[in-house]
C-alpha positions in Angstrom: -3.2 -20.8 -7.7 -2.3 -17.3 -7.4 -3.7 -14.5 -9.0 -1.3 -11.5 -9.3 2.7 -11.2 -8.3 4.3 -8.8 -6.0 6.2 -5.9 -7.6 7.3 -3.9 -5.2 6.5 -1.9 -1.2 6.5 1.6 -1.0 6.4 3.2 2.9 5.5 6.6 3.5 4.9 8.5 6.9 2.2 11.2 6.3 2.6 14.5 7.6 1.1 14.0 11.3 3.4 11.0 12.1 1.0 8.2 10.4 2.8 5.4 8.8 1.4 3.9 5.3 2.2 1.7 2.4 1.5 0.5 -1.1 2.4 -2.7 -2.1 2.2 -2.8 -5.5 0.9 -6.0 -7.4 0.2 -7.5 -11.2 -2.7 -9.3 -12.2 -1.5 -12.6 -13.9 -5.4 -12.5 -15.2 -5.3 -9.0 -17.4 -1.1 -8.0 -16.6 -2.6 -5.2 -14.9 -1.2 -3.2 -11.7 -3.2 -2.2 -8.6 -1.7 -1.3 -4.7 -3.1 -2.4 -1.7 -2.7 0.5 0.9 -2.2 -0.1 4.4 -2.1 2.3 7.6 0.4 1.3 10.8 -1.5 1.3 13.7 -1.0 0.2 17.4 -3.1 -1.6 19.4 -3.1 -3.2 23.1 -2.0 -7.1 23.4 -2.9 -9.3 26.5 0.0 -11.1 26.2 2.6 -8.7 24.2 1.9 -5.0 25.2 1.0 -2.5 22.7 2.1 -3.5 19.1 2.0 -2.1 15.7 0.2 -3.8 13.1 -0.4 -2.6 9.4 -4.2 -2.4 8.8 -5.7 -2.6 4.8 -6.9 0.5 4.5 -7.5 0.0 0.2 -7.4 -3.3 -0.7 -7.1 -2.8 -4.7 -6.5 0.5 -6.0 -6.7 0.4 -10.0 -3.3 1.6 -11.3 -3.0 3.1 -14.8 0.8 2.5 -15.6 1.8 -0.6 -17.8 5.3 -0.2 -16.2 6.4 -0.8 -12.6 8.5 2.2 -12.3 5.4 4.4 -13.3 3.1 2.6 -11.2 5.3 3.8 -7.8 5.0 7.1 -9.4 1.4 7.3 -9.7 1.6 5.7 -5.7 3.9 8.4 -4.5 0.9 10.8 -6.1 -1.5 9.1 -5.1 -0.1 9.9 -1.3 0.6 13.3 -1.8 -3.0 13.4 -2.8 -4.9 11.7 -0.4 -3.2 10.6 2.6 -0.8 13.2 3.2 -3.4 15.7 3.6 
């Protein structure tokens, strides 16, 4: 059974180059909204080479918005906040 729906995958690239994103997600329990943030980053493969994976860097970031236009909003904030700096 799941609990909570995908809304929607913002990508961002911070300013040093670093790649992130929010997906953005509804609780079917309390039809709440939180993100999970993820960070791109490559890594060595024995068999493939160096690849690029996205690592969960947040894996449930409380989101106050009751709408899911607002909660990219407060996402694109959020990075301008935090990981961009």
């Amino acid at each position: 059974m799941e609990k909570s729906k995908h809304i929607s995958t913002l990508k961002f690239i911070s300013d040093a180059g670093d790649s992130y994103k929010y997906e953005i997600f509804q609780d079917y329990i309390d039809s709440g909204y939180y993100a999970v943030i993820s960070a791109q980053q490559d890594f060595d493969t024995e068999k493939y080479g160096r690849c690029a994976v996205w690592v969960e860097i947040n894996s449930y970031l409380r989101l106050a918005p009751s709408h899911p236009d607002a909660c990219e909003q407060e996402c694109k904030a959020h990075f301008a906040n935090s990981v961009k700096s």
